[in-house]
N, C-alpha and C positions, 0 to 999 in steps of 0.2 A: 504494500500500500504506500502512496506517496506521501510523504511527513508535507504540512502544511502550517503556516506560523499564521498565527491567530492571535489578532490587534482588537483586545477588549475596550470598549466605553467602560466608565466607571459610575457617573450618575446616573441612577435612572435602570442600568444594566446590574453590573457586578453590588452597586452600592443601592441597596432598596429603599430609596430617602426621597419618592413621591410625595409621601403626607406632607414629609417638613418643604420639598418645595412650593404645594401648593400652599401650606398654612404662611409661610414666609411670603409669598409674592400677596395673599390675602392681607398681610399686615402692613405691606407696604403703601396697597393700595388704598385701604381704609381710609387713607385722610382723603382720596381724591373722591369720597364716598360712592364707589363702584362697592356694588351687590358682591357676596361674598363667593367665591367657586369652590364647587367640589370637583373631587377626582375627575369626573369626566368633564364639567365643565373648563378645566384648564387644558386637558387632554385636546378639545378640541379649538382654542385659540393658540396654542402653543406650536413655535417657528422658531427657529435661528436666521437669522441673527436675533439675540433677547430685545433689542431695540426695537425691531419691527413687532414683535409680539406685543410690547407696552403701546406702541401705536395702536395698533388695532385696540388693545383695551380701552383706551382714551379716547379713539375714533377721532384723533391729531397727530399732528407730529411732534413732536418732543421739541425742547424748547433747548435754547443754549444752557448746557451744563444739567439740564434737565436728567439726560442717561447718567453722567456719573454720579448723581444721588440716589438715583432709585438702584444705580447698581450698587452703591457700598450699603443701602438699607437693607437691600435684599441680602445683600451677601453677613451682616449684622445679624440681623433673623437668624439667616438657615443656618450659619453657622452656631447658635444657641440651638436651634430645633435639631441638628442631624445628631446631637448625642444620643438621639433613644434612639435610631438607625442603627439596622445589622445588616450585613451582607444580605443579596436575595437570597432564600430558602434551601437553594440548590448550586448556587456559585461555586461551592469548593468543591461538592461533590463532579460535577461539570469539569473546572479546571484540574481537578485530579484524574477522572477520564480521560482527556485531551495531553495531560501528561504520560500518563499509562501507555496511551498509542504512540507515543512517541513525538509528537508532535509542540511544537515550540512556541511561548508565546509572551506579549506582551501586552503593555497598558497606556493608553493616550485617550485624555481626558483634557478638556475645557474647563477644569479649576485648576484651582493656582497649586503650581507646580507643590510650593512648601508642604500646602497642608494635606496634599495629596499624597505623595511620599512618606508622612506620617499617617496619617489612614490606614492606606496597605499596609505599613509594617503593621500597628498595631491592629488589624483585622488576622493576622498571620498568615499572608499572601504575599509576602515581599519577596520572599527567597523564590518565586516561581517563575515569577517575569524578568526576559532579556533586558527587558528597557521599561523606565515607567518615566512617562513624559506629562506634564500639565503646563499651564499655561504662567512663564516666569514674568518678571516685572514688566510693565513697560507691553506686554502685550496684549492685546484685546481680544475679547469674546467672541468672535463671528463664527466665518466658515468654518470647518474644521477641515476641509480640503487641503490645501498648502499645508498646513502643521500635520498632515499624513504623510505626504510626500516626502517632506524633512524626517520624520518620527522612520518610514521605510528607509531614506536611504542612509542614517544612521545606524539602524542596524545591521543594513546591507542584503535586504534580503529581496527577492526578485517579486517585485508587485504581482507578478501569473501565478504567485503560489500564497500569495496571502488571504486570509478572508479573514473582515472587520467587524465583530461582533456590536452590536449599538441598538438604541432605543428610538432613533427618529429618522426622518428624512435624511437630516443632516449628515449620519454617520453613513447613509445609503449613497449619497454626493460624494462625500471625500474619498468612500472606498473608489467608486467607479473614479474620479479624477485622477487618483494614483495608478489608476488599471489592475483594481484588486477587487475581489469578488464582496458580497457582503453579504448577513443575515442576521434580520431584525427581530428585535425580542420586546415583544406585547405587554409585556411588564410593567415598563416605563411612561416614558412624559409624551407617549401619543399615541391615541386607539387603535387597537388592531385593524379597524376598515381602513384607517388611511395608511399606515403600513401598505397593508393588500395593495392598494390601488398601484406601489409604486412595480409590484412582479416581480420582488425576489423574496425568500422562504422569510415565513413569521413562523415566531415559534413560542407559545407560552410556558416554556420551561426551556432554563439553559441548558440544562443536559439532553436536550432536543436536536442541538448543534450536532451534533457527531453525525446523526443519520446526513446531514446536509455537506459533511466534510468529504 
């Protein structure tokens, strides 16, 4: 069987910190007195870039300096809410699998690089991954496209043998931009139909991957 390296998402994927995202962007929004969302109802305004998401909540466009308040509120919150977050359900069982066959892997995520590296170790996932990359100073939240590319040719590995496990569109773009396969997991920050719609494998459990490798 051909070994395959496998570039996990972290929020929303390996990190089950739904509640706290939606309960954190609800606090932020409180003051603009926008109605409160549940699960599904963030599920279904939720996009990368996060900017254009608070657009559409607003039904405006953000104003000067407008994004880096509501991104350091938000990031104030969730960072208070993700301490009662564990791992999804089946994460380790999953990456142990996908170690078991032989297969290699690692972690590129859209939070900040520091707190991220702390996480993994202390979730006791660190020793598994080639490479665990987040986002370091000085860089912005968008695409995750480019920061795949970087995140592959760092470790050196040939985009035709990769597949990029993630929770949204977003990680479906940057797989295909690097020319690496993907497969999206229902779990997270966007419903299983709009996954569907995009025609590649959804899977509501990680240990679902394997049949897809």
């Amino acid at each position: 069987m051909a070994m395959t390296h496998i570039v996990w998402d972290w929020n929303g994927t390996l990190f089950d910190d739904i509640d706290a995202t939606v309960d954190a962007t609800n606090e932020v929004f409180a003051s603009y007195g926008l109605p409160m969302m549940d699960r599904a109802g963030f599920q279904a305004i939720y996009s990368r870039p996060i900017w254009a998401c608070y657009e559409r909540l607003l039904g405006r466009a953000l104003e000067e300096g407008e994004w880096e308040r509501l991104d350091a509120a938000f990031h104030d919150s969730y960072h208070r809410l993700m301490e009662r977050c564990r791992l999804a359900a089946d994460a380790r069982h999953a990456i142990d699998a996908l170690t078991d066959a032989g297969h290699t892997q690692s972690l590129l995520s859209m939070w900040h690089h520091d707190r991220l590296t702390v996480a993994v170790r202390e979730h006791g996932i660190g020793e598994i991954f080639r490479r665990v990359d987040g986002l370091r100073p000085g860089e912005a939240g968008g695409s995750k496209a480019e920061f795949m590319v970087r995140h592959l040719s760092r470790l050196g590995v040939d985009p035709a043998e990769v597949v990029a496990v993630g929770d949204s569109a977003d990680d479906a773009a940057a797989a295909r931009h690097a020319g690496a396969r993907a497969i999206l997991y229902a779990g997270g920050t966007q419903a299983r139909a709009d996954l569907a719609r995009l025609g590649l494998p959804v899977v509501d459990r990680l240990t679902e991957i394997s049949a897809y490798i």
